[in-house]
Backbone bond lengths (Angstrom), bond angles and torsions (degrees), N, CA, C in turn:
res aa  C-N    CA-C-N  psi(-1)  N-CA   C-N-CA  omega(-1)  CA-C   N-CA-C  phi
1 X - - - 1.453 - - 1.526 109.38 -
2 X 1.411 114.70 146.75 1.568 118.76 -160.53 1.567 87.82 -93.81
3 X 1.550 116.84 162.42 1.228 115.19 156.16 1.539 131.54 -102.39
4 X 1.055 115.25 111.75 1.729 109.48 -153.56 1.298 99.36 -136.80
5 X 1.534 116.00 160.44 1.601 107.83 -162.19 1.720 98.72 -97.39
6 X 1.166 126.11 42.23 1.568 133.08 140.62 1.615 120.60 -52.61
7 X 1.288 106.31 117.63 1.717 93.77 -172.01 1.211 104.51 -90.49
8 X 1.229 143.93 157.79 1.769 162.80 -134.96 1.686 111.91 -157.48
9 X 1.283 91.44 122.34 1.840 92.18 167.22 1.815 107.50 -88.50
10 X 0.828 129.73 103.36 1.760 133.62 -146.78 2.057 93.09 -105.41
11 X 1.572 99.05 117.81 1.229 103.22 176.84 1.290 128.59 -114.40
12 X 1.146 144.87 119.06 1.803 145.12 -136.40 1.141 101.47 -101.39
13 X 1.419 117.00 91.53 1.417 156.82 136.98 1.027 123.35 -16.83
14 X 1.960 128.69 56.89 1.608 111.37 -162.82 1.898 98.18 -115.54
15 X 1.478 114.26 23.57 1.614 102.26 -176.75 1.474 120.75 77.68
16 X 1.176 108.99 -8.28 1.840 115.17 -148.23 2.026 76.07 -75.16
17 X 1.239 110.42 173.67 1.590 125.98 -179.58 1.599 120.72 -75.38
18 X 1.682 82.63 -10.21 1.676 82.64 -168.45 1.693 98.75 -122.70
19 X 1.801 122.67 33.93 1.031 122.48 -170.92 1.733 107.34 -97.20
20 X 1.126 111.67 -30.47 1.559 114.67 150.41 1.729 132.72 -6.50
21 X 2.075 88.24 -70.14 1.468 93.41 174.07 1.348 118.85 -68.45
22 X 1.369 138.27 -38.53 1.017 142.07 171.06 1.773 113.48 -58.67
23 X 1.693 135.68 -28.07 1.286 111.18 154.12 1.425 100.53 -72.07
24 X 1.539 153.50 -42.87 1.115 123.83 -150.99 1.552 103.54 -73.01
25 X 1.334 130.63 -22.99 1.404 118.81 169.34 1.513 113.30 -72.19
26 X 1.464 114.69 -12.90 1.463 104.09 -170.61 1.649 93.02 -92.37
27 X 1.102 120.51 -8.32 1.615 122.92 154.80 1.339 118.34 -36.51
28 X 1.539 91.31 -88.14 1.414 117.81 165.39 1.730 128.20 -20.35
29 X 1.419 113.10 -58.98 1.486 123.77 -177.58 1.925 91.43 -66.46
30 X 1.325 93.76 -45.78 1.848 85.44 -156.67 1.954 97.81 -58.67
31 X 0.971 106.59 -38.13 1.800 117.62 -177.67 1.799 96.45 -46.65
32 X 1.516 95.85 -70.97 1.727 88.03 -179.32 1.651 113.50 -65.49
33 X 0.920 142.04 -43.71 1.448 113.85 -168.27 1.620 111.69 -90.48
34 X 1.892 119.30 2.37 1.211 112.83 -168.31 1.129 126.43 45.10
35 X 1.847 114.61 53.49 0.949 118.06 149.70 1.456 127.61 -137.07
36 X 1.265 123.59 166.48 1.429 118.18 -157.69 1.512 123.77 -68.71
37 X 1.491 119.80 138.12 1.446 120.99 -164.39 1.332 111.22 -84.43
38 X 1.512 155.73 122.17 1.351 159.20 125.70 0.911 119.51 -30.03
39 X 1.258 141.82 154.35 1.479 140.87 136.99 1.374 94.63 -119.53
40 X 1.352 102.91 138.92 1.580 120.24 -179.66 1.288 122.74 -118.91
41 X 1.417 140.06 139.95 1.189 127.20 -165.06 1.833 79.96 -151.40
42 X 1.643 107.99 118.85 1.683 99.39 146.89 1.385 113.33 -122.14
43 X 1.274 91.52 134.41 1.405 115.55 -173.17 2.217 109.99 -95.37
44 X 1.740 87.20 145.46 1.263 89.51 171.86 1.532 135.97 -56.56
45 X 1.768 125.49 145.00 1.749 94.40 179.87 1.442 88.95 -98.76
46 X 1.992 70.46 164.67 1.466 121.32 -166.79 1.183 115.78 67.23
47 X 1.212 113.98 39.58 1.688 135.15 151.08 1.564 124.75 -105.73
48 X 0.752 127.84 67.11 1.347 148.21 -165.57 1.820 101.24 -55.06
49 X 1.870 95.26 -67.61 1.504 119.11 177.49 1.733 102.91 -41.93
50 X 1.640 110.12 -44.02 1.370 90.88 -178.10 1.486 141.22 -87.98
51 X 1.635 97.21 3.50 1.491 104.46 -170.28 1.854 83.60 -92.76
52 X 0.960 114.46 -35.16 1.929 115.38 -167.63 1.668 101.02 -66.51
53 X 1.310 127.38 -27.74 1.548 146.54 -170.65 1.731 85.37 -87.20
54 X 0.996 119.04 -68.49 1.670 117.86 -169.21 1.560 122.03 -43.21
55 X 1.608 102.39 -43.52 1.161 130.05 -176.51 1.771 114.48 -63.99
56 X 0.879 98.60 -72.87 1.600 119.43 136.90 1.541 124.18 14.36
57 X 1.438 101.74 -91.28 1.548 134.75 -179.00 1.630 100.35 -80.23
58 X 1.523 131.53 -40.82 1.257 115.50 -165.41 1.989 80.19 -85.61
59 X 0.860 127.76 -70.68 1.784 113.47 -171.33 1.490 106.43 -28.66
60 X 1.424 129.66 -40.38 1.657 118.67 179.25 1.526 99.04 -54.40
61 X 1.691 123.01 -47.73 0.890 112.23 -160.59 1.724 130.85 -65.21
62 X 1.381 88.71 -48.24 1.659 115.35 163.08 1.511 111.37 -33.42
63 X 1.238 122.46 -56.51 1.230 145.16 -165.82 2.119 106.02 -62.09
64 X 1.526 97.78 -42.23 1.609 109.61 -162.27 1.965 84.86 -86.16
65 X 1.396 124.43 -40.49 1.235 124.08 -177.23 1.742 105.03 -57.73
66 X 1.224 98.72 -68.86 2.032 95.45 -175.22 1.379 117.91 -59.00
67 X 1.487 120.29 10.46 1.125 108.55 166.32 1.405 111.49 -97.06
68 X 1.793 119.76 -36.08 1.265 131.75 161.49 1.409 118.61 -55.94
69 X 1.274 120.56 -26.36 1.239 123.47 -160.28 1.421 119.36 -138.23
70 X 1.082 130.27 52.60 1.760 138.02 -135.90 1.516 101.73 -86.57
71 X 1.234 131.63 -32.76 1.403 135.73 161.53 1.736 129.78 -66.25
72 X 1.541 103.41 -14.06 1.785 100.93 160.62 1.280 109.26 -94.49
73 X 1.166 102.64 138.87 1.462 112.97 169.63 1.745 105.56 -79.52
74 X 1.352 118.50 130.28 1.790 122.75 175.10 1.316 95.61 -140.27
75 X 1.512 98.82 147.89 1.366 128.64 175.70 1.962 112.78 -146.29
76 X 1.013 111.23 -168.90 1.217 100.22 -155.48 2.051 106.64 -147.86
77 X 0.983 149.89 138.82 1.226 154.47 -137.21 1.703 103.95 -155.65
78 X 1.451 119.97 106.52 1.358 104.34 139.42 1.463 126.48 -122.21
79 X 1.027 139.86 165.07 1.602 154.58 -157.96 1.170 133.90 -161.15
80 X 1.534 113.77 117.27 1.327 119.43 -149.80 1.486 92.08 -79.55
81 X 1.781 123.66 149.24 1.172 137.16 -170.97 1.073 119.54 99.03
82 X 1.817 114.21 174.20 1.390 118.17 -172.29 1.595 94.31 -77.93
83 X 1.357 112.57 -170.57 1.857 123.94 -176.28 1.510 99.71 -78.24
84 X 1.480 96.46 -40.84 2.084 79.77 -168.68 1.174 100.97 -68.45
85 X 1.556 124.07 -25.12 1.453 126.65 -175.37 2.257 103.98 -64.75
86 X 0.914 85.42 -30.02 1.414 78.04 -169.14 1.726 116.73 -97.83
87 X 1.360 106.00 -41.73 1.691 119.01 -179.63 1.798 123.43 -21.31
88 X 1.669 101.38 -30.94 1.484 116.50 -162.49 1.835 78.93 -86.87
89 X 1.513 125.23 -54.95 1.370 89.98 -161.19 1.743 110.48 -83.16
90 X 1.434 121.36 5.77 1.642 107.98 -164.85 1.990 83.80 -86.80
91 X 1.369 112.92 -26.23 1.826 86.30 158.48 1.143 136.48 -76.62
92 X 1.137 121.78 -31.43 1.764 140.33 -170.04 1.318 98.44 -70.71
93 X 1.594 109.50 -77.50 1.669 119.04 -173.49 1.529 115.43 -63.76
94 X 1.511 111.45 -26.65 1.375 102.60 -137.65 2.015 101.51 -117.04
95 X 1.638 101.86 -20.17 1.337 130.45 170.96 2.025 94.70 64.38
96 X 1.208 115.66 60.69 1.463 139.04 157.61 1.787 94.79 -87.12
97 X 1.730 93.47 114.19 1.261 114.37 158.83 1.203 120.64 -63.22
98 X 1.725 120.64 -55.18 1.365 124.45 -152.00 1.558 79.56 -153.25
99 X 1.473 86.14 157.56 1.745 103.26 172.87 1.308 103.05 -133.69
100 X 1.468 125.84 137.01 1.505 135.17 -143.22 1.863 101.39 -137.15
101 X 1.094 132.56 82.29 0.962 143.18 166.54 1.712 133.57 -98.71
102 X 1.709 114.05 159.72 1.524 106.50 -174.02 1.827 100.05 -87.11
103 X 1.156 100.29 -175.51 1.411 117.64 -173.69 1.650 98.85 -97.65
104 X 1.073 121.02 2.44 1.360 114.14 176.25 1.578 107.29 -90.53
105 X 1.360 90.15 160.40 2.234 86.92 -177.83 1.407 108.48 65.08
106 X 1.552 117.91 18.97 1.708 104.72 -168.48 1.791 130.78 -48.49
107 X 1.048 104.83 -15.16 1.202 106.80 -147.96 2.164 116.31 -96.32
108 X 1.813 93.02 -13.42 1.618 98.00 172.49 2.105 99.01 -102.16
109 X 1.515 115.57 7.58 1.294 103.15 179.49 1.658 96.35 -108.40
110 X 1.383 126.54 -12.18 1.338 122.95 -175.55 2.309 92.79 -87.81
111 X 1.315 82.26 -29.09 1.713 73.24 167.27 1.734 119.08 -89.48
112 X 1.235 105.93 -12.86 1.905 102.27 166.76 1.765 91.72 -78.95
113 X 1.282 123.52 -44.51 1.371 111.20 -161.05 1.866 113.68 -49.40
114 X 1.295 107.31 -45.23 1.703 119.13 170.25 1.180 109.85 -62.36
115 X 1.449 128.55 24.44 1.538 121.47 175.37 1.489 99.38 -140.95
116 X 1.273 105.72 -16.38 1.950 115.11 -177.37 1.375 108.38 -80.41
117 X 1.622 95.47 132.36 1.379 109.52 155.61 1.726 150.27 -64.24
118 X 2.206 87.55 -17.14 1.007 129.22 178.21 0.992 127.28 -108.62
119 X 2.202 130.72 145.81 1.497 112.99 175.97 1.408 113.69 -53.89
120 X 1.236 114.52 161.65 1.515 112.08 158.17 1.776 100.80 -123.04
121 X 1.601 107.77 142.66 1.375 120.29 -160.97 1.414 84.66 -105.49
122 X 1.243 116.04 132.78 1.672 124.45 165.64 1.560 102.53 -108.78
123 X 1.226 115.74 141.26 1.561 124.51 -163.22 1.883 104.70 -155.98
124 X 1.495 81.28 120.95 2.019 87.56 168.02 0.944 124.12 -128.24
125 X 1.577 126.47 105.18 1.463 141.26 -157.09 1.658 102.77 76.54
126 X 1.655 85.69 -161.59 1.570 92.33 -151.99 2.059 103.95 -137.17
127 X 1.675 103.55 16.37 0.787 114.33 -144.61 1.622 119.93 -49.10
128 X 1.386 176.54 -91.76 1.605 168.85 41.40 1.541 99.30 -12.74
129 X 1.655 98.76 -65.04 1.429 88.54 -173.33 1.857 126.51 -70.76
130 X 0.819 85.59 -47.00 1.801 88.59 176.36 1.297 106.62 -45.29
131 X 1.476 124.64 -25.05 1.819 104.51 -162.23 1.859 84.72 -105.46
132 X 1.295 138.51 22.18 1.352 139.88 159.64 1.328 120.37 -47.98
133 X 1.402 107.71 -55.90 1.245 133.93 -160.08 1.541 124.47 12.25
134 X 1.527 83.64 78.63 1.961 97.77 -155.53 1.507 91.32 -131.47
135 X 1.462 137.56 15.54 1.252 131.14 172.60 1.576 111.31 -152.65
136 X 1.293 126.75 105.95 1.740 127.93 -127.89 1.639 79.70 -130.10
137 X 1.545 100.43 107.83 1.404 107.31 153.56 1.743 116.76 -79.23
138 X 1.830 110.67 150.69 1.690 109.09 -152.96 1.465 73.55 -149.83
139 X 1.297 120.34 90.45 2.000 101.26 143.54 1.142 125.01 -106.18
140 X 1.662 112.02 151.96 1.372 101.81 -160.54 1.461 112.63 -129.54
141 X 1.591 129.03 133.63 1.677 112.56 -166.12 1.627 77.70 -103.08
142 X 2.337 93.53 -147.96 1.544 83.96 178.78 1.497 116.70 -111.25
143 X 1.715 120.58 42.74 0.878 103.52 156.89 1.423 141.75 -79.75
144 X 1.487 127.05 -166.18 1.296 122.03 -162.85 1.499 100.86 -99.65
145 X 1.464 124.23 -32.66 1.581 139.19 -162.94 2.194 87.84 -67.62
146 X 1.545 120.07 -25.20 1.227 91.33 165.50 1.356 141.06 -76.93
147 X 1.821 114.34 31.46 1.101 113.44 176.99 1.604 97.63 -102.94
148 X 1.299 120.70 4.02 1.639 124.17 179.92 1.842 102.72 -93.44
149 X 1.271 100.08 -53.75 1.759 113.37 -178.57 2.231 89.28 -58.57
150 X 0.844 118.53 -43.53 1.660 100.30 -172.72 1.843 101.85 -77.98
151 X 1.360 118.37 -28.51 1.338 98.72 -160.75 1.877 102.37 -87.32
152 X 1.700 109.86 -6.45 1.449 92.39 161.57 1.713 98.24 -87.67
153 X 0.797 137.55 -30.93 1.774 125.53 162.84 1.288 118.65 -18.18
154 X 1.220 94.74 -70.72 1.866 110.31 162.99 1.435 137.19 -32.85
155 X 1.848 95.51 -43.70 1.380 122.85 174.61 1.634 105.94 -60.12
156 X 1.534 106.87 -49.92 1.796 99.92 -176.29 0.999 114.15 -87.19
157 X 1.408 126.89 4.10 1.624 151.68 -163.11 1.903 97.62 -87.09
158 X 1.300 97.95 -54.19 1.676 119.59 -176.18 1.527 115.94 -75.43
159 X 1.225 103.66 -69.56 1.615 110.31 -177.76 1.589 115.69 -92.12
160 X 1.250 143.87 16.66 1.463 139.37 167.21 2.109 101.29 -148.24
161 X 1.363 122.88 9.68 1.019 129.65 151.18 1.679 93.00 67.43
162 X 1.297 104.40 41.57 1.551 92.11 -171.38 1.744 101.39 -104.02
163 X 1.532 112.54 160.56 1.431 125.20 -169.85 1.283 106.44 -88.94
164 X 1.200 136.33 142.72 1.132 145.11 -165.97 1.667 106.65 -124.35
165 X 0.712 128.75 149.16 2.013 155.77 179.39 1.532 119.85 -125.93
166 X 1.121 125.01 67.00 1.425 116.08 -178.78 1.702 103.80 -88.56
167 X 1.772 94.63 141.67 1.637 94.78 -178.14 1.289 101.40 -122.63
168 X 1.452 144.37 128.43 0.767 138.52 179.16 1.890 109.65 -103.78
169 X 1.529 107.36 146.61 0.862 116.89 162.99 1.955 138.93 -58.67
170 X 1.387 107.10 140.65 1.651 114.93 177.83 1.667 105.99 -98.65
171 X 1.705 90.03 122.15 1.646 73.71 -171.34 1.889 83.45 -114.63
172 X 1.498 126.46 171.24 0.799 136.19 140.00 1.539 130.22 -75.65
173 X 1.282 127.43 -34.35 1.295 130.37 164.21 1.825 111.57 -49.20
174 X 1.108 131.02 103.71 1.561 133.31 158.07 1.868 100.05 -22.50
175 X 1.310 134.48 -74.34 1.274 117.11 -151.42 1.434 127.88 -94.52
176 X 1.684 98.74 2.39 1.137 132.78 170.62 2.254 102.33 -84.59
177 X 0.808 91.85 -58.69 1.810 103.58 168.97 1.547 111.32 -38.69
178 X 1.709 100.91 -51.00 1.573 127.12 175.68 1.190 108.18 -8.50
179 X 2.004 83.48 -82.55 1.610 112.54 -149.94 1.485 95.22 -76.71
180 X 1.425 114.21 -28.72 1.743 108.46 -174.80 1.792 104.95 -41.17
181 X 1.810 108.83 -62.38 0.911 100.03 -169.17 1.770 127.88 -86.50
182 X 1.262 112.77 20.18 1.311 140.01 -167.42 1.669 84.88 -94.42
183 X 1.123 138.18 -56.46 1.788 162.34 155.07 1.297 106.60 -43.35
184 X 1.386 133.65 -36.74 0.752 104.14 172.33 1.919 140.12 -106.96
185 X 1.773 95.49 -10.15 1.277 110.59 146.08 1.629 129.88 -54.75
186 X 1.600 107.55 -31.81 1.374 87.87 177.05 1.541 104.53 -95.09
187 X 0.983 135.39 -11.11 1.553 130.23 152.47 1.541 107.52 -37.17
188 X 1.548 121.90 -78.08 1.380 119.78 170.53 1.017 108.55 -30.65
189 X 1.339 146.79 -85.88 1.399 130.04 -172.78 1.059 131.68 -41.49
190 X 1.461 115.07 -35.85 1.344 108.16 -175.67 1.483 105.53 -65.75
191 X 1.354 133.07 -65.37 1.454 148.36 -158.24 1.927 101.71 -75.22
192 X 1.514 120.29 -20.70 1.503 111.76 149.61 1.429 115.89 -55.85
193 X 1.351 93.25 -60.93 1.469 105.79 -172.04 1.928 112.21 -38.05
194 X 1.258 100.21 -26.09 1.510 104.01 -155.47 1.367 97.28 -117.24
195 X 1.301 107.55 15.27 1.824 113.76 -172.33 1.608 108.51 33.07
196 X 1.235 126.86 61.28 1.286 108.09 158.05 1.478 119.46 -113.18
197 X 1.170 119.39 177.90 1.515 129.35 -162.87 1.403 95.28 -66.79
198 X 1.070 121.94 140.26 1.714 119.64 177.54 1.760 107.99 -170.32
199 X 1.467 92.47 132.29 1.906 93.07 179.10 1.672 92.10 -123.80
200 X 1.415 101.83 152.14 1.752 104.84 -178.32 1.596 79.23 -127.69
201 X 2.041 103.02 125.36 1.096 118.90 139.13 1.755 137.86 -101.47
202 X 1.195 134.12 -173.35 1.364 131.06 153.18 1.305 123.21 -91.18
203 X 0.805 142.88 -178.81 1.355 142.47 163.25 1.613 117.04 -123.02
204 X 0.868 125.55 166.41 1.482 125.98 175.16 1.226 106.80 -99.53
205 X 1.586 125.80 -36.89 1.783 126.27 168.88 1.477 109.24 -78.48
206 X 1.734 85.00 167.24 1.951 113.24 179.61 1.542 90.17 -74.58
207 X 1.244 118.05 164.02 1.519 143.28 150.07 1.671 105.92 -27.54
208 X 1.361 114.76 -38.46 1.709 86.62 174.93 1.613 120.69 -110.40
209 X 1.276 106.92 24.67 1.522 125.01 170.33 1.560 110.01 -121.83
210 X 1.733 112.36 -22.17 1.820 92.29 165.62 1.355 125.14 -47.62
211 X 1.294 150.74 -43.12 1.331 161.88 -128.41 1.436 94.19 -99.13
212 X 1.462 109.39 -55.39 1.486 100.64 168.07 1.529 113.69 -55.33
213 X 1.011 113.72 -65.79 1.957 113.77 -165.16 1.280 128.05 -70.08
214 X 1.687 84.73 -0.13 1.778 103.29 158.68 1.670 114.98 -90.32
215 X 1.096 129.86 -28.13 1.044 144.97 157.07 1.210 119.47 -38.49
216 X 1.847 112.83 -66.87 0.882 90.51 -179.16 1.694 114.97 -112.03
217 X 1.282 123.56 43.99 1.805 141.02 124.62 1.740 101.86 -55.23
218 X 0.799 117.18 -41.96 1.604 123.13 -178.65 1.789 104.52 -51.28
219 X 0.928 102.48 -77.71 1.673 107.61 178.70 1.245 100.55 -61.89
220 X 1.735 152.39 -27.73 1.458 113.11 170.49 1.558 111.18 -81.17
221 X 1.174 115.30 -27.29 1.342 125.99 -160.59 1.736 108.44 -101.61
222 X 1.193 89.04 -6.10 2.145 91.55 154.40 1.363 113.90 52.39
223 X 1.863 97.08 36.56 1.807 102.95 164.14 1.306 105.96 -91.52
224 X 1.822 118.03 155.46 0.970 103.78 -163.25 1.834 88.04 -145.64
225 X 1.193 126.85 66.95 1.330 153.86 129.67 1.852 124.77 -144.42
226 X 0.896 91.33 158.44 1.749 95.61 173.97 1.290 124.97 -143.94
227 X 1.473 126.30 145.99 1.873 107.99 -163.28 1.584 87.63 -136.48
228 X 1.264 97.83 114.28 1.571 102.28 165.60 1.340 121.11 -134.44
229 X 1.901 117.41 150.19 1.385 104.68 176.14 1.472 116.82 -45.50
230 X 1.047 119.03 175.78 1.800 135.18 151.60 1.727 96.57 -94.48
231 X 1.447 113.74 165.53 1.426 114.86 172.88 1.051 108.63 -70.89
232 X 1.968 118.71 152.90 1.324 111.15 174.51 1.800 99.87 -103.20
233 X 1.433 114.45 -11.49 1.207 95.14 179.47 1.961 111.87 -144.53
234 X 1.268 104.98 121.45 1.635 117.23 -149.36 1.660 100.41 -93.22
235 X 1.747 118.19 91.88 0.716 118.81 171.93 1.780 137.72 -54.14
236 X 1.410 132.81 -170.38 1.052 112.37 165.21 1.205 112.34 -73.70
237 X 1.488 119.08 -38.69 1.757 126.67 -150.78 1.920 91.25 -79.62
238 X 1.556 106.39 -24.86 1.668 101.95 165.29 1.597 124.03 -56.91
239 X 1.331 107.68 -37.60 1.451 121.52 165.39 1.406 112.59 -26.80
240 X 1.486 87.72 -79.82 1.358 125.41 -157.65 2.074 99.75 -46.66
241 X 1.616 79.59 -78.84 1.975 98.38 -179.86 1.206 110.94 -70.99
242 X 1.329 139.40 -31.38 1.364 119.48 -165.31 1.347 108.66 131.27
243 X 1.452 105.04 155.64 1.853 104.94 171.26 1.315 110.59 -95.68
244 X 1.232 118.63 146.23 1.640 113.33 -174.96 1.543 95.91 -64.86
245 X 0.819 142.78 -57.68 1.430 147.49 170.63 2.111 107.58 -16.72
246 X 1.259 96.20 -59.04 1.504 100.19 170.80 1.129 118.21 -60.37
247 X 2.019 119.32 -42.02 0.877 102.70 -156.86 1.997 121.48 -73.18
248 X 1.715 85.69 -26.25 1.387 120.50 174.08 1.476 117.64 -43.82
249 X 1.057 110.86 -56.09 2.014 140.79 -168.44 2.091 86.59 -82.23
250 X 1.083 134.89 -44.93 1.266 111.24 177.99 1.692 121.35 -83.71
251 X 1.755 111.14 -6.21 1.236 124.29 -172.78 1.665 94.78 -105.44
252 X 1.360 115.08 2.44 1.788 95.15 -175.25 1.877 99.51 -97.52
253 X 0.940 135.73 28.28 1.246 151.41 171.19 2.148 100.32 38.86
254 X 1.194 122.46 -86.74 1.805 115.40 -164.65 2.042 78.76 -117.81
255 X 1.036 121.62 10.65 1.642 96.85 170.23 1.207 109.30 -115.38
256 X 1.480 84.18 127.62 1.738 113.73 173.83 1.693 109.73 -41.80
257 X 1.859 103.52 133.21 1.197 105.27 -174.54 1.476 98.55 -110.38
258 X 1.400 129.32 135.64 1.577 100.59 166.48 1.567 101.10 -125.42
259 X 1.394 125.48 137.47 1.205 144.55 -136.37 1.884 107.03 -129.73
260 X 0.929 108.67 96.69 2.045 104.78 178.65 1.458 99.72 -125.37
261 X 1.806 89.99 139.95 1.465 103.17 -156.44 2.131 85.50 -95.68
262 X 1.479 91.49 149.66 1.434 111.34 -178.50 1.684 120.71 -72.28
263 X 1.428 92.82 -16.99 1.788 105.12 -161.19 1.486 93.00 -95.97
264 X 1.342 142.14 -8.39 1.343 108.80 179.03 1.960 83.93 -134.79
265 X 1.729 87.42 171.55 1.736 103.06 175.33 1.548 118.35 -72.02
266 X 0.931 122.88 104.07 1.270 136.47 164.70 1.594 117.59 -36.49
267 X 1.191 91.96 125.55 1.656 94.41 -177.92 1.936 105.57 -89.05
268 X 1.321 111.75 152.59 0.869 137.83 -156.81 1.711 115.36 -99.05
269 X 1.393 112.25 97.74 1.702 101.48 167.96 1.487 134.35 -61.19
270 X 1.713 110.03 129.75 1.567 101.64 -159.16 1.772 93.55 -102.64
271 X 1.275 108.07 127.64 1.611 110.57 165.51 0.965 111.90 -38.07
């Protein structure tokens, strides 16, 4: 694959049984933003057999897609190393918007995610509704990285006309409250500015219980994406128990999670 400044919805290619649904959503995203689909596969080094096997099987695949699908452009990516090893260059070199993975194996892609420049979309099954993504859950605490989680809001706000729900968090802390609503005025602007569909609720939780009670607003209210930070800072007791981020993405059952890490600059979708 050439490297050219074409941007790519890049989908992680590991064979597993349930890697299917995840290209047919990486269908899906590439359809709405019109841009070109990847399939990605990184392979272990000093596996030679498996990058030539990868290559292989993802070209059958490519091949069965452009006949179904003759108006996306797909191409195909492999890369020697683990994902966290690779994630930094399939944005840099490779201009991968988003990386679109299953919820299975969670736990070495929530560790590429802390090294990505890019969201990564967690997805289970392939269901009608889930690949809609026409009703965009947005909660917001008081960090600053939620001006990245609203401006892909915006993104499905603009190009798939989808409605958005931002809930913002109740904090008791005064300067924590601050920035909430400091976050959440420039949210309003942004998504006025851009006329898209948008409802502002409250929440009844702090900043580290919105995500949950947006979740589950999600299942009564039958949105079927969600944009949340990743952690910016990975305690021990995170070690130990889990990242809320994981715990979230294995409790959101067929709705799409999409996940952008706070610690690096976010790359930017070009119209």
């Amino acid at each position: 694959m050439s490297k050219t400044s074409e941007q790519r919805v890049m989908v992680c290619c590991d064979f597993s049984e349930s890697m299917n649904d995840a290209i047919v959503h990486g269908l899906r995203i590439s359809q709405i933003f019109k841009k070109e689909l990847c399939l990605f596969h990184p392979y272990a080094k000093g596996k030679k057999d498996e990058k030539m096997a990868a290559q292989k099987a993802l070209g059958m695949i490519i091949r069965k897609l452009k006949d179904d699908f003759p108006t996306v452009t797909i191409s195909s990516l492999t890369l020697k190393g683990k994902l966290s090893d690779t994630i930094t260059r399939v944005a840099e070199e490779y201009d991968g918007i988003m990386l679109i993975a299953t919820v299975e194996n969670l736990k070495p892609k929530i560790q590429a995610l802390q090294e990505s420049q890019i969201p990564f979309l967690f997805i289970n099954g392939s269901s009608a509704e889930s690949l809609r993504y026409d009703r965009v859950m947005l909660p917001i605490d008081y960090r600053k990285v939620m001006k990245d989680t609203s401006l892909w809001a915006s993104y499905f706000g603009r190009f798939n006309q989808s409605a958005i729900e931002v809930l913002t968090a109740r904090e008791k802390n005064a300067s924590n409250q601050t920035m909430i609503k400091k976050n959440k005025k420039f949210i309003e602007q942004l998504l006025y500015k851009l006329q898209v569909d948008v409802d502002f609720r409250e929440a009844q939780k702090g900043s580290f219980g919105v995500p949950f009670e947006a979740l589950e607003r999600c299942r009564v209210d039958a949105q079927n994406l969600m944009i949340i930070p990743a952690s910016q800072q990975v305690s021990l007791l995170d070690l130990i128990v889990g990242l809320p981020e994981t715990k979230l993405i294995k409790q959101a059952g067929q709705i799409p999670v999409m996940c952008i890490n706070p610690k690096r600059d976010m790359y930017i979708l070009c119209d």
